[in-house]
C-alpha positions in Angstrom: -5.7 -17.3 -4.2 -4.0 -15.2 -1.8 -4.7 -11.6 -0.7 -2.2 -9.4 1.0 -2.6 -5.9 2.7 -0.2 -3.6 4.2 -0.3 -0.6 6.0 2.2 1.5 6.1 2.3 4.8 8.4 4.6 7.4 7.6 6.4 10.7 9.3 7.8 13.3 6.6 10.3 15.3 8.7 10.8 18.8 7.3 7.9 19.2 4.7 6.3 22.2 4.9 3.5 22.3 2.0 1.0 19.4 0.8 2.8 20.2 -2.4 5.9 19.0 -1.2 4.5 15.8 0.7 2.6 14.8 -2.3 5.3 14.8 -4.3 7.3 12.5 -1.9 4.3 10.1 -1.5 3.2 9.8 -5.7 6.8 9.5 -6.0 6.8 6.5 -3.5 3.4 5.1 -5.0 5.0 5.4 -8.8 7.7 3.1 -8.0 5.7 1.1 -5.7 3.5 0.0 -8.7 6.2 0.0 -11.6 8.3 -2.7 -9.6 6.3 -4.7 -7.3 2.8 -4.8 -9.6 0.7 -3.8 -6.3 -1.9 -1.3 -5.8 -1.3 1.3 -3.3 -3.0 4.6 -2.4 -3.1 7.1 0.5 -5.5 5.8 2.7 -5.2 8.8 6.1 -3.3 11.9 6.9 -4.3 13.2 3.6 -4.5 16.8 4.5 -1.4 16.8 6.9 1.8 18.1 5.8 4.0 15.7 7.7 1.8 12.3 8.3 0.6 9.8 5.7 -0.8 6.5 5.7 -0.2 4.2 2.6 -2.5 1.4 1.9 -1.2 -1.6 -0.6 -2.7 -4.4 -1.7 -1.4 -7.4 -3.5 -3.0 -10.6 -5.4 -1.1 -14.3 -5.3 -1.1 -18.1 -5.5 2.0 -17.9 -3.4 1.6 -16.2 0.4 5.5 -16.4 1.4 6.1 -14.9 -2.3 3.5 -11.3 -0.8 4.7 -11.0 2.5 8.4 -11.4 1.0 7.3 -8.1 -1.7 5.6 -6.1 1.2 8.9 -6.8 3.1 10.8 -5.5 0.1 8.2 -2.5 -0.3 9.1 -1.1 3.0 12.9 -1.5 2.9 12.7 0.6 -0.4 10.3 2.9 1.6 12.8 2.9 5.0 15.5 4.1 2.6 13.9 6.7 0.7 15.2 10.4 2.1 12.9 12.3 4.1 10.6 9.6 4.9 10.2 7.6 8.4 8.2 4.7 9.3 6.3 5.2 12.2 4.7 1.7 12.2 3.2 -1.4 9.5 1.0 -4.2 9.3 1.2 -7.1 6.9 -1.7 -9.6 6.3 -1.6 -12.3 4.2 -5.0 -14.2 3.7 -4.3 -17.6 2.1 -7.2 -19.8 0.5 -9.8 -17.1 -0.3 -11.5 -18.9 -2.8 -15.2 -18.2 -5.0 -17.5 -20.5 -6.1 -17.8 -20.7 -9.9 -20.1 -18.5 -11.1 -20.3 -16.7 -7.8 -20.8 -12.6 -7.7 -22.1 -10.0 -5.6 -24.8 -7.2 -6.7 -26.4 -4.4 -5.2 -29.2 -4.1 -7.2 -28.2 -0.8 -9.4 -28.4 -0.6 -13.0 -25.1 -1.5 -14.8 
């Protein structure tokens, strides 16, 4: 199994509400998930206007087949109006592997 994360931080030039960024950044996410099956969220700059940091997250057998998507991700990103990327990070963990049978618990009730 491979696990990939990126990070991707973002400068919105010219917003000047949260209601404006957010739209801009669910917009982003939406399409995000719909064509590259990922998760993604806003992970910092929550509360500033024109600042956001996205966090996504990817699942593979294939490593060079994840880092390939992220790089995809932020080209669609790059080119999206209004939005600049200040700076990225892409890991890509290969072999993560659990024994069978293996889980964690905390000790709460289900």
């Amino acid at each position: 199994m491979t696990i990939g994360i990126c990070s991707v931080e973002l400068y919105l030039p010219g917003i000047n509400s949260l209601k404006q960024k957010r739209s801009i950044i669910n917009s982003i996410k939406t399409k995000t998930r719909k064509h590259f099956n990922v998760s993604i969220s806003e992970v910092n700059y929550s509360e500033k206007w024109q600042r956001s940091t996205l966090g996504i997250v990817g699942v593979s057998n294939n490593g060079k087949l994840l880092e390939s998507s992220f790089k995809k991700i932020l080209n669609n990103i790059h080119q999206k109006r209004g939005v600049e990327i200040i700076n990225y990070k892409i890991e890509v963990k290969n072999g993560i592997q659990a024994k069978k049978g293996e889980f964690s618990y905390n000790g709460d009730n289900f």
